[in-house]
N, C-alpha and C positions, 0 to 999 in steps of 0.2 A: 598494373603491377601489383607486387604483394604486398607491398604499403599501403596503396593507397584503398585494397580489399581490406587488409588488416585494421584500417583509421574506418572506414565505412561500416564493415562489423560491430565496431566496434559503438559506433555513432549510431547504430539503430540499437544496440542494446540501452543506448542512454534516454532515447525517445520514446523507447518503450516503459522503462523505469520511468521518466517522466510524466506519460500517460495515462498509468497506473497510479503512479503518486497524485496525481491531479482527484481522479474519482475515489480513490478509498481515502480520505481527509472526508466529505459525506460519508464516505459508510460509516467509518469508524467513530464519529460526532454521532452515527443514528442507534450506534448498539448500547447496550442496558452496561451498566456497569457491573463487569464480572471479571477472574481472574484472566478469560481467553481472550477480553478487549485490552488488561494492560499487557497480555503475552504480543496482538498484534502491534499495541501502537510501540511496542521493543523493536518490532521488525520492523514497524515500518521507517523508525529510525535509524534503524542499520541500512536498510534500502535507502534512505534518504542521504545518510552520511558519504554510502558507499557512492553512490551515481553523484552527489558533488566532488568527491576527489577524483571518481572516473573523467568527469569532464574538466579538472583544473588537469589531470595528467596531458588529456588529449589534444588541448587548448598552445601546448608547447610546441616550438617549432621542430620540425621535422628530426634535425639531428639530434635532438634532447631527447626522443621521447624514448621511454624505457617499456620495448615490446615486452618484458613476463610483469613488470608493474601492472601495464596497460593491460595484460589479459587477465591477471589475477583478480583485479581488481571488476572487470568485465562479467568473470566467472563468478562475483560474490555479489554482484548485483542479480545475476542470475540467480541466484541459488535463492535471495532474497525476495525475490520479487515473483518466482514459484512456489515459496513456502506462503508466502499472502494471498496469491490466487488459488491456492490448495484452499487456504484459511475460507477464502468468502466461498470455495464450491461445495464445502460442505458443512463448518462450524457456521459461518456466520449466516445464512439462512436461518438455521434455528435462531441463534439468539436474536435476528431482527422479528422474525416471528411471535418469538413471546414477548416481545417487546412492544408490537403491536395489539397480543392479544392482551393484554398487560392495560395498556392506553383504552384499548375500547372497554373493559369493565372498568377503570374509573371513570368514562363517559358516561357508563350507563349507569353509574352510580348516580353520579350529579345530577342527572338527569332524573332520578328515580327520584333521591332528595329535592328536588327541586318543583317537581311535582306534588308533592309530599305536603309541599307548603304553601301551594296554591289552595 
């Protein structure tokens, strides 16, 4: 029936936001602090806001649920959760990058210092 397509739709858009939300909490702990990490962890708030109140809508029984609530709200976890995987397929490579290249000359600093002193 179209209900029960409509609540399944619906219920993989949530699993996906959730799946997502699960792995970028590491990403976003492993990037350099800059303004493109407080722009993501905004989104990824709005993502996280929006897929709790998608699952408190969809969690109502049948005759309560409010089909354009449920989709708008469906459609804003979308729209959030492609503006973050935009975010890690292009920004945040770089910034894990220098962030990395970042970490290994302070290694080889200390390491240089540390020798230095032997």
């Amino acid at each position: 029936s179209q209900l029960a397509e409509f609540i399944r739709d619906c219920a993989q858009t949530l699993v996906r936001c959730r799946q997502y939300l699960l792995h970028s909490y590491i990403l976003g702990y492993s990037l350099s602090q800059c303004a493109a990490k407080n722009t993501f962890h905004i989104q990824q708030g709005f993502l996280q806001g929006n897929a709790e109140w998608l699952l408190v809508l969809q969690e109502k029984e049948t005759d309560e649920l409010d089909r354009n609530e449920i989709l708008n709200y469906s459609a804003s976890c979308q729209k959030y959760l492609d503006s973050l995987i935009e975010f890690f397929a292009n920004d945040a490579q770089e910034l894990l990058m220098a962030k990395i290249e970042q970490t290994d000359m302070i290694e080889e600093k200390e390491q240089k210092d540390k020798s230095q002193k032997e």
